[in-house]
BABAMAR-150791 format. One record per residue: residue in one letter; z, y, x of N, C-alpha, C in turn. Coordinates in steps of 0.001 Angstrom, whole numbers. Atoms other than C-alpha are relative to their C-alpha. Layout:
BEGIN
resn; n.Z; n.Y; n.X; ca.Z; ca.Y; ca.X; c.Z; c.Y; c.X
A; Z; Y; X; Z; Y; X; Z; Y; X
...
// end
This chain:
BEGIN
resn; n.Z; n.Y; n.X; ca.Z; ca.Y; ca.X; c.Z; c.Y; c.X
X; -1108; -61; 964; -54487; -53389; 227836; -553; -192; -1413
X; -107; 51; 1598; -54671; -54568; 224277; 626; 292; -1054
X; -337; -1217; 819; -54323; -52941; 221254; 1445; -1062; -923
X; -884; 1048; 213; -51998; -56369; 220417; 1129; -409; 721
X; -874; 348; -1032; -49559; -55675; 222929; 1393; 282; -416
X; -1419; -19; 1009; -46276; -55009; 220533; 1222; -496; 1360
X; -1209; 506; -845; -43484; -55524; 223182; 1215; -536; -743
X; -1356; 898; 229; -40660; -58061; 222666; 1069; 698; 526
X; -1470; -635; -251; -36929; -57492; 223163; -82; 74; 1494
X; -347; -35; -1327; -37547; -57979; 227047; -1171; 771; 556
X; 880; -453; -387; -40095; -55542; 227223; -1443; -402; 137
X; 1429; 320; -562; -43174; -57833; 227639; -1005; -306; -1546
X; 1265; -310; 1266; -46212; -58120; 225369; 143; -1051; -585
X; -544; 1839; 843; -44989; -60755; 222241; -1714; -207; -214
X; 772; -9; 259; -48577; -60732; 221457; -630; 260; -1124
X; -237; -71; 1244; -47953; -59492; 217955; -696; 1129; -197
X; 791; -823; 53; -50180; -57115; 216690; 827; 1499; -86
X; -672; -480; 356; -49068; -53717; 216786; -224; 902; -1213
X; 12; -212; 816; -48685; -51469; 213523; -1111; 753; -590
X; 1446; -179; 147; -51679; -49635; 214299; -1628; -307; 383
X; 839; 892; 391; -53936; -52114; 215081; -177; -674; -1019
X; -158; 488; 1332; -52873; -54018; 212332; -832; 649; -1315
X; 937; -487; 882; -54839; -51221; 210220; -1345; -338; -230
X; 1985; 661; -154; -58413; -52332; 211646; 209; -1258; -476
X; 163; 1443; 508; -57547; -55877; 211281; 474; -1025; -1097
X; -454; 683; 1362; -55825; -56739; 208286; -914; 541; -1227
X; 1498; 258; 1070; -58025; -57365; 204767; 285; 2069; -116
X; -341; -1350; 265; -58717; -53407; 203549; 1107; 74; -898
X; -761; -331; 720; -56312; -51781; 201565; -681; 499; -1656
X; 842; -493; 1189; -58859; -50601; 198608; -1140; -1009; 298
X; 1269; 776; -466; -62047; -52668; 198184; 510; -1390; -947
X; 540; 1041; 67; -63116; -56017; 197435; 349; -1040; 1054
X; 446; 1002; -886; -61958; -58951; 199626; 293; -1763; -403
X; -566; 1206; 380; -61625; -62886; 200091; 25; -195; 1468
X; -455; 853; -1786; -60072; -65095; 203108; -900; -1229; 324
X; 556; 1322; -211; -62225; -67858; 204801; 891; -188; 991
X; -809; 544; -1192; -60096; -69788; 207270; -993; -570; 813
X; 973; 648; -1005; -61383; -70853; 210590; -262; -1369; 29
X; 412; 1484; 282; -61349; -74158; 210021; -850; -353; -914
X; 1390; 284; 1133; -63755; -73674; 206732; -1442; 333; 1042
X; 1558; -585; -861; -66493; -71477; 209202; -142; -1313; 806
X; 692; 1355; -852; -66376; -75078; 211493; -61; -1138; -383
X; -97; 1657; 495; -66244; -77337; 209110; -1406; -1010; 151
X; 909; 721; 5; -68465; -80359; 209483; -941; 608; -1830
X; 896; -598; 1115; -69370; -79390; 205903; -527; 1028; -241
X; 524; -1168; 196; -70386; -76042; 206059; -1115; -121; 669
X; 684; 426; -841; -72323; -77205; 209250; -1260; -659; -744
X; 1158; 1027; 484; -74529; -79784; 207381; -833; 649; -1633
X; 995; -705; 1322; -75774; -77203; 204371; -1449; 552; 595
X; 1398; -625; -541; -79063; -76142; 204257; -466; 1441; -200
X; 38; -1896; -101; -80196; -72237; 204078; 254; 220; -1392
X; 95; 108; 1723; -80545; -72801; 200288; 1429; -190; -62
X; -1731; 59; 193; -77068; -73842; 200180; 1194; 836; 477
X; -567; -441; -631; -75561; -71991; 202281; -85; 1618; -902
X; 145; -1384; 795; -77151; -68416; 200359; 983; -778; -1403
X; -846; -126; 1485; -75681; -70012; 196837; 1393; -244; 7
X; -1073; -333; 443; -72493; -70595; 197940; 1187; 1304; 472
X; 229; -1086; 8; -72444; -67330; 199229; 12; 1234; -1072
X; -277; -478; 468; -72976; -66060; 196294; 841; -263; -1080
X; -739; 389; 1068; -70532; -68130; 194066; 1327; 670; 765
X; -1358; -1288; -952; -67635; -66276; 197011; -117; 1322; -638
X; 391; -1113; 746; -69643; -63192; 195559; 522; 163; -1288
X; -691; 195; 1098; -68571; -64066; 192221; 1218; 126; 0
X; -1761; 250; -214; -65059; -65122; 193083; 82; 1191; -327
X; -717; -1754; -66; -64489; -61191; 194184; 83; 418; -909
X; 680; -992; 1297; -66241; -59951; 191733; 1146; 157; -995
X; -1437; -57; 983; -63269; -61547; 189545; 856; 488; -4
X; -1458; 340; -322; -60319; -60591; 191366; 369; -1179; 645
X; -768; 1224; -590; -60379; -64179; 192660; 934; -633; -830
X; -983; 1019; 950; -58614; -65299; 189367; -645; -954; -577
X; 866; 950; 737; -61620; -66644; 187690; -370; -1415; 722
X; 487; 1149; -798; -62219; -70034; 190219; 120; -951; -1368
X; 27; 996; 837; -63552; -72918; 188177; -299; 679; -1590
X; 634; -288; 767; -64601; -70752; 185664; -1757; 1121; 632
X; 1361; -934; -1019; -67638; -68716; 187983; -979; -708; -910
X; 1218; 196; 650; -70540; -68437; 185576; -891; 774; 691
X; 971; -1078; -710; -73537; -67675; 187045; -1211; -1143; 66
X; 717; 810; 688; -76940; -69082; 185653; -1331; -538; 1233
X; 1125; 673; -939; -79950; -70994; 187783; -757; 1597; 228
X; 1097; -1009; -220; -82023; -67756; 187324; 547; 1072; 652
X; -276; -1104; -900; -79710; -65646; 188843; 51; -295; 1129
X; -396; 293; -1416; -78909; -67577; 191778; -1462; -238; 732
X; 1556; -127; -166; -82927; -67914; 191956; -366; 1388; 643
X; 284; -816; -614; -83703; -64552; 192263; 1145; 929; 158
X; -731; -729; -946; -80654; -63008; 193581; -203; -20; 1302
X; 54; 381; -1799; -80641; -64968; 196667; -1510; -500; 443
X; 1592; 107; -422; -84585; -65315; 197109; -147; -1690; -308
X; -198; 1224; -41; -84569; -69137; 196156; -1318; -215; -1017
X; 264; 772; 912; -86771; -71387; 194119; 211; -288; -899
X; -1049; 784; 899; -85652; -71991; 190687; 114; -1330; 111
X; -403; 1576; 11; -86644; -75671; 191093; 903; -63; 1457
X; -664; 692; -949; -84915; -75844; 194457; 1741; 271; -120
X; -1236; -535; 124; -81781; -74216; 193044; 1048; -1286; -346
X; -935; 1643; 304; -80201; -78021; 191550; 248; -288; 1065
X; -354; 933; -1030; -80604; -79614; 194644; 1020; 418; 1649
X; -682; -945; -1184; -78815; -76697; 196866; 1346; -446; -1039
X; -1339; 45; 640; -76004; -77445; 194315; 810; -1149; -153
X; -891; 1205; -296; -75596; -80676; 194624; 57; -246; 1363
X; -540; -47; -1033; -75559; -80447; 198115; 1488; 467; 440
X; -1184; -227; 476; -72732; -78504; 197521; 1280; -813; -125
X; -839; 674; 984; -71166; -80547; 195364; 150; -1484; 1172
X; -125; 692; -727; -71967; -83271; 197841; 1185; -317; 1275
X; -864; 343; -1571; -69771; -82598; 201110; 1122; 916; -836
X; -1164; -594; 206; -67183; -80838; 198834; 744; 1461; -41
X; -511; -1808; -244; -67176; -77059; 198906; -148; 405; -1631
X; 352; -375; 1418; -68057; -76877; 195226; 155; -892; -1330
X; 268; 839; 1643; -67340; -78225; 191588; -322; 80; -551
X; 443; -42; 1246; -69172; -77888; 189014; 1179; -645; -1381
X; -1061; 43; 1263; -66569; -77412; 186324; -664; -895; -1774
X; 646; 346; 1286; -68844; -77488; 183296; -1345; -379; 183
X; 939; -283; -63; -72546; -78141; 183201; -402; 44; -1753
X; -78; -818; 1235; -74742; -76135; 180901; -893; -1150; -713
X; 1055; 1286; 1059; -77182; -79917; 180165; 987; -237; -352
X; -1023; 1077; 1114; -73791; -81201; 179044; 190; 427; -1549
X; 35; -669; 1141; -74000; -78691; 175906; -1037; -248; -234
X; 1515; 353; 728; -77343; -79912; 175096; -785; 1296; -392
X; 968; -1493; -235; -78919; -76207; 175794; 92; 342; 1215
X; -357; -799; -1212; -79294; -74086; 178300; 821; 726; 292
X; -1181; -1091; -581; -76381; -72540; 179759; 461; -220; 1067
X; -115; -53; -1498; -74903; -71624; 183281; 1020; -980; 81
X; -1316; 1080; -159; -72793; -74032; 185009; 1053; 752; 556
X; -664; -592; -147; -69703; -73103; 185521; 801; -455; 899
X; 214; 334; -1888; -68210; -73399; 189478; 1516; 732; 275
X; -1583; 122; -1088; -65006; -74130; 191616; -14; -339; 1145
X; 241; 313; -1044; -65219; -73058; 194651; 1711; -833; 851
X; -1255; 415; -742; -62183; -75813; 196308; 845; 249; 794
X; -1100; -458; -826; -60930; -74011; 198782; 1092; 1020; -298
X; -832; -678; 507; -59211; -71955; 196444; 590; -631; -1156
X; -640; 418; 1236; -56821; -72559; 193607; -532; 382; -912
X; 1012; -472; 952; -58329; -72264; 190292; 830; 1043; -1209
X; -517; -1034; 853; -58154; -69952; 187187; 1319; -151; -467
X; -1062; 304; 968; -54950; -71706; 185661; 1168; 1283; 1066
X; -919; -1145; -532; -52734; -69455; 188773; 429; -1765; 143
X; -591; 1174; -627; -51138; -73284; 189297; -631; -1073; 852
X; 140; 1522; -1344; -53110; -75825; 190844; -473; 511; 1287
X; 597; -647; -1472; -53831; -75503; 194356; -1245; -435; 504
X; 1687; 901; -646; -57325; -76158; 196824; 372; -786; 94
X; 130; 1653; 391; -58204; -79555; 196186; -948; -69; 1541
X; 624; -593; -1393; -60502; -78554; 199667; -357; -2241; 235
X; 849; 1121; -32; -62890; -81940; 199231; -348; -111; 1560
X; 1140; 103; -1228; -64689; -80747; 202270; 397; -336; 1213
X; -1077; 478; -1049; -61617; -81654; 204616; -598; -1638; 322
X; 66; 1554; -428; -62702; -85429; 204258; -971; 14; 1068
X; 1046; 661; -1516; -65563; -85235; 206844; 404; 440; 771
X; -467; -255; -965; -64966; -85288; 210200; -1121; 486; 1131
X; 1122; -579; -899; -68404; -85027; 211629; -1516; 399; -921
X; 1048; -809; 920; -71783; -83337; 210615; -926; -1057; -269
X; 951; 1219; 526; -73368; -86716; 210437; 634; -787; -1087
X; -785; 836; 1456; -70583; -88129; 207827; -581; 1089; -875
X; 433; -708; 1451; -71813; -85028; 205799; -1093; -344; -256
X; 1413; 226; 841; -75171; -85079; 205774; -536; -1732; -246
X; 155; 1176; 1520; -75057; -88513; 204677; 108; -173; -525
X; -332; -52; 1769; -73235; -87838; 202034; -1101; 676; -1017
X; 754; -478; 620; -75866; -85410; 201099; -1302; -694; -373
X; 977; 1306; 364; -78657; -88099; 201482; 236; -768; -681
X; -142; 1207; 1174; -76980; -90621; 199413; -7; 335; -1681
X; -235; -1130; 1277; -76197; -87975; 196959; -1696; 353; -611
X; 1090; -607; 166; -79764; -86972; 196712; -626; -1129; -582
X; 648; 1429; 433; -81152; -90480; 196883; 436; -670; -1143
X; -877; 247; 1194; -78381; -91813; 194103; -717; 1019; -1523
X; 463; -1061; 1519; -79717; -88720; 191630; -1514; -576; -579
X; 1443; 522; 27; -83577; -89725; 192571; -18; -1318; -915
X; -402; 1151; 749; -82801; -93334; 191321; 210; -176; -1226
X; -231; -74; 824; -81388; -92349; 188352; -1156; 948; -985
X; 1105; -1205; 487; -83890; -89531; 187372; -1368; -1008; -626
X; 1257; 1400; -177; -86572; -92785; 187740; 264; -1037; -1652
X; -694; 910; 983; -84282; -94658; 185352; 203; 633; -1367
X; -110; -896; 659; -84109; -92001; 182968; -1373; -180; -1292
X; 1410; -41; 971; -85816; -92823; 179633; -497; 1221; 89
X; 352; -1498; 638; -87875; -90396; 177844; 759; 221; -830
X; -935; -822; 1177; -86311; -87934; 175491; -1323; -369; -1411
X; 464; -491; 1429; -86956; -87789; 171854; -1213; 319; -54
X; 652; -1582; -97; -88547; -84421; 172315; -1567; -519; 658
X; 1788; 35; -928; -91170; -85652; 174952; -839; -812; -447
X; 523; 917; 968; -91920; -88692; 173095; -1251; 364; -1515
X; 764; -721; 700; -92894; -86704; 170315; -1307; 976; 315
X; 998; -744; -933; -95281; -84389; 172410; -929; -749; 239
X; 967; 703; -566; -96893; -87247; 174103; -903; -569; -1434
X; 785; 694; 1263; -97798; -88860; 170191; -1167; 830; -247
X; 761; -1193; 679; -99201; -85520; 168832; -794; 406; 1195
X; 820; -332; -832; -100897; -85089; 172002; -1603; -1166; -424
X; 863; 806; 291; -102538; -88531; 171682; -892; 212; -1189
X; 528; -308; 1476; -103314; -88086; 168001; -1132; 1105; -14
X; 586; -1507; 343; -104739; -84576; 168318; -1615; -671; 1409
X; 1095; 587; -1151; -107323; -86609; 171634; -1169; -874; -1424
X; 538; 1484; 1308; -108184; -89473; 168853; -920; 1030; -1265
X; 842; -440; 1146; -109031; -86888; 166272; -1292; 795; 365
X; 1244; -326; -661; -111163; -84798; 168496; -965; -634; 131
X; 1219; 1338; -280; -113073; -88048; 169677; -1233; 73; -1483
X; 610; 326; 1290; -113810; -88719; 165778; -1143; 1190; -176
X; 644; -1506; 335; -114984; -85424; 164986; -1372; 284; 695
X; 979; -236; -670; -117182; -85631; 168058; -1092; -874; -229
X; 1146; 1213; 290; -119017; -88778; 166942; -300; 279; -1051
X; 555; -515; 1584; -119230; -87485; 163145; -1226; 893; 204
X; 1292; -450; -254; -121314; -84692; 164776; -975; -235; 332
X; 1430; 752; -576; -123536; -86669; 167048; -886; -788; -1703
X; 1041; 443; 1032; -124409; -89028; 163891; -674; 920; -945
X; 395; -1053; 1258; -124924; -85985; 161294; -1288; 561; 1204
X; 1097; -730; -430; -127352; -84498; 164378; -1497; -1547; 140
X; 1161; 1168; -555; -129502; -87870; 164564; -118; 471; -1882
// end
């Protein structure tokens, strides 16, 4: 006998939960929660993340709560936390995010290189509606159908960034570094041959 056996008008079990089961299994009443639907836990995209990905968007759900679940698309939360919160790499922390961002579970709303400093990026997780209270999940991650359409997306995604990274002048900044590096080699040299002749 199950605790879901609620009897219908003809006596037999509708299969409807009854009022005190319903206590164990509905979200708590006090607390902290959020809904994943079964169709997100089998999605081809959830499927094709890697452990790294899988802990950060883990903890951008963490976030959500944290809000109330009003803040989506605004979730700040900086490389160094998601580093050592979730045991990660800082360098491997980008590339868990564009994986992410890849098969569709995640937006990057703002990023913090687009302000030309350092600051956190700021994250929409799709399967929920975002801070405005009007628009609804945009739920990207629906387009794949199998775990090999994702993780190619994530390979092309990866490979596409690589490419560009290659293509990527130098900055200003490094430019300058590399001169005053040279310069400061060149003057040493001198200096070193001034001594040799002054010791002959």
């Amino acid at each position: 006998m199950t605790a879901a056996g609620k009897p219908d008008a003809k006596g037999r079990s509708s299969g409807k939960p009854s009022g005190k089961a319903c206590r164990h299994i509905n979200p708590p009443a006090e607390g902290l929660w959020v809904h994943i639907t079964h169709e997100l836990l089998r999605s081809p995209a959830i499927m094709a993340l890697s452990q790294n990905a899988l802990k950060i968007f883990f903890r951008l759900l963490d976030e959500h709560v944290a809000h109330g679940r009003f803040e989506n698309g605004k979730l700040r939360v900086s490389q160094r936390q998601l580093s050592e919160q979730r045991d990660i790499r800082y360098q491997s922390v980008p590339k868990a995010v564009r994986e992410l961002e890849a098969v569709g579970l995640v937006a990057v709303v703002r990023s913090g290189k687009m302000l030309g400093k350092d600051a956190p990026n700021l994250y929409r997780l799709t399967m929920y509606g975002d801070s405005s209270l009007i628009a609804p999940p945009t739920n990207e991650w629906k387009r794949y159908r199998t775990m090999k359409e994702a993780k190619e997306r994530i390979e092309s995604v990866e490979a596409r960034y690589k490419a560009e990274r290659q293509k990527r002048p130098i900055s200003m900044k490094q430019r300058k570094k590399a001169i005053e590096a040279a310069n400061n080699v060149a003057e040493l040299g001198v200096a070193d041959k001034g001594a040799l002749r002054g010791d002959l």
